[in-house]
C-alpha positions in Angstrom: -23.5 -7.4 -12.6 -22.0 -10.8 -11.1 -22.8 -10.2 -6.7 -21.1 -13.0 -4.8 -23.9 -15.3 -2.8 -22.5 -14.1 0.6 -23.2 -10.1 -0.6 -27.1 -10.8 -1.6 -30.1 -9.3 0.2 -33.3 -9.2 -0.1 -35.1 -7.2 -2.9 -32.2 -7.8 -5.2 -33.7 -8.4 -8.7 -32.1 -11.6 -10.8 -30.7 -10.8 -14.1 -30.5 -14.2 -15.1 -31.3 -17.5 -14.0 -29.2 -19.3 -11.4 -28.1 -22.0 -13.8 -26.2 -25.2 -12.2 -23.2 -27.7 -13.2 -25.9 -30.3 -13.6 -27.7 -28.0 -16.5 -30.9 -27.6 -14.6 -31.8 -24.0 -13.3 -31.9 -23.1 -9.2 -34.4 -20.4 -10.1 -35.1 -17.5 -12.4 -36.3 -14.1 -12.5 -39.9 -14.5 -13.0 -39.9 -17.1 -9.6 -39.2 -13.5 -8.0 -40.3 -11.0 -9.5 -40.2 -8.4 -6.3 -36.6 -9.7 -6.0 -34.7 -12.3 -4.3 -36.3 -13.4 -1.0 -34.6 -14.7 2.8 -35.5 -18.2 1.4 -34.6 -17.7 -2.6 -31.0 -16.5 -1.0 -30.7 -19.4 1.5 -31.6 -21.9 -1.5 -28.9 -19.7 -3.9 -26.1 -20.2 -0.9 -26.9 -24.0 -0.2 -25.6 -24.3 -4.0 -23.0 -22.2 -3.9 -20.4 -24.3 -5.4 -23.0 -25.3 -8.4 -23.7 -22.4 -9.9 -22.7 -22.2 -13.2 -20.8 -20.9 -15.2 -19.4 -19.0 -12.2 -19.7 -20.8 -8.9 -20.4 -18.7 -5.9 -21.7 -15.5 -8.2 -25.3 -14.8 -9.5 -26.0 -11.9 -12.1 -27.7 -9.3 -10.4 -29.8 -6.1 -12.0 -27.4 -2.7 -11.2 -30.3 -1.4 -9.4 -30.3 1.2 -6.2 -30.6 -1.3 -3.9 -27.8 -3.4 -5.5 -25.4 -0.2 -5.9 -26.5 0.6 -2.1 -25.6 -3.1 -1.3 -21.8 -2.8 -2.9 -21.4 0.9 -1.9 -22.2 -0.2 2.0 -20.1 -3.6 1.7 -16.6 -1.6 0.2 -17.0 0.9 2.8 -16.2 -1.7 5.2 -13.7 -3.2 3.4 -12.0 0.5 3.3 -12.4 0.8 7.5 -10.9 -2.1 7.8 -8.0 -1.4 5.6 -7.9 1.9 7.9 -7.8 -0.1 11.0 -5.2 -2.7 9.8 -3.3 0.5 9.2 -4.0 2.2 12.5 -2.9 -1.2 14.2 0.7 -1.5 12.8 0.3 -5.3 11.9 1.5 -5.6 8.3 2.5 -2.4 7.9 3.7 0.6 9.8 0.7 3.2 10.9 0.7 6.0 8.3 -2.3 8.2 9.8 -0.1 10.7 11.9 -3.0 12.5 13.3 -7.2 11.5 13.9 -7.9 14.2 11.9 -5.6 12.9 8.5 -7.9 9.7 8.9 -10.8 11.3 9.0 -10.3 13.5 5.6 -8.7 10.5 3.9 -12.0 8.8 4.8 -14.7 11.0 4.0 -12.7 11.6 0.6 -12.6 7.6 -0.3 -16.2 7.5 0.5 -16.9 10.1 -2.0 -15.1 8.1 -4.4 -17.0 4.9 -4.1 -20.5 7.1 -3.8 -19.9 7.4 -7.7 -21.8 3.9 -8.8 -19.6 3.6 -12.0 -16.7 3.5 -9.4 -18.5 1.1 -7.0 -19.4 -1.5 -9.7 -15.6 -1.4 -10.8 -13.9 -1.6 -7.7 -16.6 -4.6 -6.5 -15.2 -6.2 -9.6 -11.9 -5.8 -8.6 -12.7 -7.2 -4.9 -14.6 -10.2 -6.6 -11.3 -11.5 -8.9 -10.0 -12.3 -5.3 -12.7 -13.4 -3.5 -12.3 -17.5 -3.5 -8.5 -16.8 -4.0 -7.2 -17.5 -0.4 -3.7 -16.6 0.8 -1.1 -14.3 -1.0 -3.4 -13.1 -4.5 -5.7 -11.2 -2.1 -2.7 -9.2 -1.0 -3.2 -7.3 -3.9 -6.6 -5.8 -2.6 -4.6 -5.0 0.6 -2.0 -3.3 -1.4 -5.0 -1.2 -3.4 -6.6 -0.5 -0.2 -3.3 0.7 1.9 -2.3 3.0 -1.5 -5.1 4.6 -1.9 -5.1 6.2 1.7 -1.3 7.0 1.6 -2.0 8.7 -1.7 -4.8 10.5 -0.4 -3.3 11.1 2.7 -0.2 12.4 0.9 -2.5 14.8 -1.4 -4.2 16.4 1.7 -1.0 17.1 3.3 -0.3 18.7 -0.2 -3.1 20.7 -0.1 -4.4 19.4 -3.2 -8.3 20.4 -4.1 -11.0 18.0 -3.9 -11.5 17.2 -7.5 -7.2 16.5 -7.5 -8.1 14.1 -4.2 -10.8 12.4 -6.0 -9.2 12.1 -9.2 -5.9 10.7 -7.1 -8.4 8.1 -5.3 -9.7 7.1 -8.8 -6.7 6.6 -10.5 -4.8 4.7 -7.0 -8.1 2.1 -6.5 -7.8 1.1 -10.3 -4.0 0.9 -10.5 -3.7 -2.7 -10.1 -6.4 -3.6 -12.1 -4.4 -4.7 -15.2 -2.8 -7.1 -13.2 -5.5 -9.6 -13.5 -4.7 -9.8 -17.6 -1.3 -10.6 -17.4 0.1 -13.7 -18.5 1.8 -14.4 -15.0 -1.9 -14.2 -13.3 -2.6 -16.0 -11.2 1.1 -17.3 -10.8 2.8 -14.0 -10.1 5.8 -15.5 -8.0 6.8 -16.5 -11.6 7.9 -12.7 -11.3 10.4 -13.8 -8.9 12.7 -15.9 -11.5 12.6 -12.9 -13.8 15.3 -10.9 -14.5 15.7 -6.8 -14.9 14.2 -6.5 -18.6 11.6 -8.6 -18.4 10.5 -7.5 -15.1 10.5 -4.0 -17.2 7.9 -5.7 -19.9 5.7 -6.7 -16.7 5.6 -3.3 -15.3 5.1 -1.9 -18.7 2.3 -4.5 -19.8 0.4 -4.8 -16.7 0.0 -0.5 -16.6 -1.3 -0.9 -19.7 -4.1 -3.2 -19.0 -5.0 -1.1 -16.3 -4.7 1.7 -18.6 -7.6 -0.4 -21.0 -9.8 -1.2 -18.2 -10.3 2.1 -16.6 -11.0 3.0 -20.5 -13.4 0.1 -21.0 -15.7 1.2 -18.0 -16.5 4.3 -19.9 -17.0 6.3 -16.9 -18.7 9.4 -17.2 -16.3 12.0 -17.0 -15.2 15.2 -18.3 -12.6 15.0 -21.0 -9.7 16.5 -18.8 -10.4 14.7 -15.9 -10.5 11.1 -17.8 -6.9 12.8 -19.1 -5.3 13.3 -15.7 -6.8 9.8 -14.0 -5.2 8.5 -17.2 -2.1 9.8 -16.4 -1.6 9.2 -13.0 -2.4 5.5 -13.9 0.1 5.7 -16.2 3.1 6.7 -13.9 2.3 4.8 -10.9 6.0 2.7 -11.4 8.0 5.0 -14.0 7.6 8.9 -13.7 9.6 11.2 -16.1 10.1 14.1 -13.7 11.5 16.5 -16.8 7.7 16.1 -18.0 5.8 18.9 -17.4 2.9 16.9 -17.1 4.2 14.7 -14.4 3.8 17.8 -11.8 1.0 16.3 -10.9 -1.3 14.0 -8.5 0.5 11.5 -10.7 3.8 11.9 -8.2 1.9 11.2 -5.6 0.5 7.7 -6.9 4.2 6.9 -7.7 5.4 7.2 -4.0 2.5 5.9 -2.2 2.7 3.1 -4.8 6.4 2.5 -4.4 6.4 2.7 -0.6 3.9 0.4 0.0 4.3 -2.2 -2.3 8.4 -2.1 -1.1 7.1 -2.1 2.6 3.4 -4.6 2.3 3.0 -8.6 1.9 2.8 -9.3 -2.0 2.3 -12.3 -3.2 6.1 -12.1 -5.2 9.4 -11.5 -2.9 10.9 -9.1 -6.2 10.4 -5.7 -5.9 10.1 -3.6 -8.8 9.5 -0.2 -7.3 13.1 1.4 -8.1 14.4 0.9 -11.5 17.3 -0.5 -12.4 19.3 2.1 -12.2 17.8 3.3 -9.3 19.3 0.1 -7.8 22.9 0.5 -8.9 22.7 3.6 -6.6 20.5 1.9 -3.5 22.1 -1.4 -3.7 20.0 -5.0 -4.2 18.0 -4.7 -0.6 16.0 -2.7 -2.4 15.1 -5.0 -4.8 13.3 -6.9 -1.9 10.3 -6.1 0.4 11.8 -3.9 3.4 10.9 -1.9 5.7 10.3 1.8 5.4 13.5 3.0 7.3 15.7 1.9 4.8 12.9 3.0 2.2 12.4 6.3 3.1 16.5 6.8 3.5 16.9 5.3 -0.2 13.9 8.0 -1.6 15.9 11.0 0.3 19.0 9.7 -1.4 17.3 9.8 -4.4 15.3 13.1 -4.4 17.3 15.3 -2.1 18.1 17.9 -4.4 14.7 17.4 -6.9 12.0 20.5 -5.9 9.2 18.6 -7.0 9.6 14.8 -5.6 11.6 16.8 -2.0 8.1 18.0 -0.4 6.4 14.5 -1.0 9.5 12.3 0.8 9.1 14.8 3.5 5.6 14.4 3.9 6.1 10.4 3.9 8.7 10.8 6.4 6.2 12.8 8.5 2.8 10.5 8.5 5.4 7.7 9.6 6.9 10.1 12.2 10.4 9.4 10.8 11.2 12.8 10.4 14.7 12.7 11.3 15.5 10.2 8.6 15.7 13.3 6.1 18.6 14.5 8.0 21.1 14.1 5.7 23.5 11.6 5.3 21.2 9.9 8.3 23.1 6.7 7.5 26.3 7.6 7.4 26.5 9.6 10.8 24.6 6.8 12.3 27.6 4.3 10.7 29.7 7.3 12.2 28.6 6.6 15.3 28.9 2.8 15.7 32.5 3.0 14.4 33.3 4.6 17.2 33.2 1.6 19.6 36.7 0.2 19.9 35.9 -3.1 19.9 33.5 -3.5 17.0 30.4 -5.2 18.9 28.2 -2.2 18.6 24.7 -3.3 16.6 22.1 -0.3 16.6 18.1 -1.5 17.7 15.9 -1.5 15.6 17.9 -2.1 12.4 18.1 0.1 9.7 16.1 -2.8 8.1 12.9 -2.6 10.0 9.9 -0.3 10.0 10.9 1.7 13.2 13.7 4.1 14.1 16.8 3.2 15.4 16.6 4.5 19.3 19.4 2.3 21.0 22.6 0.8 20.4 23.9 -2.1 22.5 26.7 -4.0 22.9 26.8 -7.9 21.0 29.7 -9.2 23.1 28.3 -12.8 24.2 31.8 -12.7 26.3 30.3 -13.0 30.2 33.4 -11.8 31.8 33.7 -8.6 28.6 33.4 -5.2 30.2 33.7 -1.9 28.7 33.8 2.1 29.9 31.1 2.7 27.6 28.3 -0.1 28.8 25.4 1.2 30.5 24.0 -1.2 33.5 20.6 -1.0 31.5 19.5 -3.9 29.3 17.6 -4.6 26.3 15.8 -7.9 25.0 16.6 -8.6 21.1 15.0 -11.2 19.2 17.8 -13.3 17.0 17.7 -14.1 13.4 16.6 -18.2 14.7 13.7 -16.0 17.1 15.3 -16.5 20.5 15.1 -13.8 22.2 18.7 -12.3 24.1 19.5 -9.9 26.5 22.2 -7.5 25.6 23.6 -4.5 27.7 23.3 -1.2 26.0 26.0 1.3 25.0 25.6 4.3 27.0 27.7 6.0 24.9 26.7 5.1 21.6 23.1 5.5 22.4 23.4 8.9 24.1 25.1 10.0 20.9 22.1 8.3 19.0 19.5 10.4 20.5 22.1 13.8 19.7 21.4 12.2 16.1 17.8 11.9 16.0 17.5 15.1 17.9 19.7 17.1 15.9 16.6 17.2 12.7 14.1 17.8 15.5 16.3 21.0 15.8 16.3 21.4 11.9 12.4 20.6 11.9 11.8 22.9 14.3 14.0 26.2 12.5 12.2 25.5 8.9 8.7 25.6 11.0 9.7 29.0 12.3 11.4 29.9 9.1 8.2 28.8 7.3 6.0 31.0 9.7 
């Protein structure tokens, strides 16, 4: 197996000889035989960049202390994804208690304990290792889905052997990616239109469809069968199929709702179809924030029994509960009409990834006064970055809170109800 130079240790028996641009060889297996040494890696990493075929990568032997090597190096990469998470940096924390994390955690680990899983995920990690800037997003994006779907399936009570086969299916998902004709150019997606964004989706599932296929993993029949087909819906679920009430709708949402909220290395979204679109209107067909993305999925799946429970619980592990109020939107556009003079703007926007808590007053008029402006101020930063000091609306904002409070209330009755 190909082990990037900054990943070897010592003991780590050569596959092959380190061959070089220059058509010479760095060293071969029989120089060391016990396995690579302190000063056979140092003389391996000085010539980084001449290694040939592949610069920067040596073929290893898939030995335990290679497999232990990998396993111990993607386990960081996955606390770190948690901790980017737990921060709120690129994304809005999703862990709604310590002891979500900790399940979610101990359940990827399990995953990548399995070597066949190990090896095929290091690949993954390896197609973007010398690609700097936006193509590594797409790790990210792996990473971050994987714990929401996990996260989602514990929350659903789902057993292990569901969670595990969920964790399989969400760390391979993008896979296919890398064998599309766009790669490595994927803003090329951006200039696309609706149907042949459609053939993307389509093609790119079905790569990842043949890889997982070509890794031969050893698994029971049934199991390969439902990875397969959560792999398979992870952009277009047919919710009519009774197959589809699976882990597989849980893939499609933590899928959708980070890709739509995360850095990608396109500005299209392709998360919502189409027709989903016509309904949600064309912000959607952008990255945004999970406000707006979590009030477009309630629009969407109010009424469905099986997609309901899961929007819920996404609402929940971002603590947006009240946006399944419904009709959040148009009570909160309710609200703001009511100021007579039209200068009401609600902070944060509906755009963003945190809840509306305060509406203030965008009159820049010094001498404007109004019976509803509260002495209180708050410091919003402009679409040029200044930031501005507005007053708030007392008014507006008390009946804000009502708002948000009102599906506390309605949380609070189907608890007791549920009890």
């Amino acid at each position: 197996m190909l082990v990037h130079v900054d990943d070897l240790i010592p003991g780590m028996p050569l596959a092959n000889a380190v061959g070089l641009k220059a058509g010479s060889y760095l060293i071969t297996p029989k120089e060391v035989p016990d396995g690579l040494d302190p000063k056979s890696i140092d003389s391996i990493q000085r010539f980084a960049t001449q290694i040939h075929p592949l610069p920067k990568f040596v073929d290893i032997e898939q030995t335990q202390i290679t497999l232990d090597q990998v396993r111990s190096l993607l386990i960081d990469d996955l606390r770190t994804a948690m901790k980017k998470v737990e921060s709120g940096d690129k994304v809005p924390n999703f862990f709604d208690s310590g002891e979500l994390r900790e399940k979610v955690e101990r359940v990827v680990e399990k995953i990548l304990a399995n070597p066949e899983m190990a090896v095929a995920v290091y690949g993954f990690k390896n197609a973007f290792r010398e690609k700097a800037g936006p193509l590594a997003q797409i790790l990210d994006h792996t990473f971050r889905t994987t714990l929401l779907a996990v996260g989602l399936g514990i929350r659903q009570k789902l057993s292990l052997i569901s969670l595990i086969n969920l964790g399989i299916a969400a760390l391979q998902h993008d896979m296919g990616m890398l064998r599309c004709v766009e790669y490595p150019r994927l803003e090329a997606l951006d200039d696309m239109g609706v149907g042949e964004l459609e053939v993307f989706v389509d093609t790119h599932v079905r790569h990842s469809l043949a890889i997982f296929d070509e890794q031969k993993m050893t698994l029971l029949p049934q199991t390969r069968d439902e990875i397969r087909r959560i792999i398979a819906h992870q952009h277009r679920i047919n919710l009519d199929e009774e197959k589809s009430r699976s882990a597989a709708v849980l893939l499609y949402v933590a899928n959708l709702v980070d890709e739509m909220i995360g850095p990608m290395p396109y500005r299209t979204r392709f998360s919502f179809t189409p027709i989903q679109l016509r309904v949600l209107g064309p912000k959607l067909g952008l990255r945004t924030g999970i406000v707006r993305v979590i009030l477009g999925l309630v629009k969407l799946y109010r009424k469905n029994p099986l997609m309901w429970p899961v929007i819920v619980d996404v609402a929940e592990m971002f603590q947006m509960r009240e946006l399944t109020l419904e009709n959040y939107e148009d009570k909160l556009r309710g609200i703001l009409e009511i100021c007579p003079y039209g200068k009401k703007k609600p902070y944060p926007g509906l755009g963003g990834n945190a809840l509306p808590r305060t509406v203030y007053c965008n009159n820049t008029d010094p001498e404007f006064t109004c019976e509803h402006m509260s002495l209180a101020q708050i410091v919003v930063q402009n679409q040029s970055g200044r930031m501005q000091q507005f007053f708030k609306c007392g008014t507006l904002t008390n009946r804000l809170g009502e708002l948000n409070g009102e599906n506390m209330e309605e949380k609070e009755k189907a608890s007791a109800k549920a009890s």
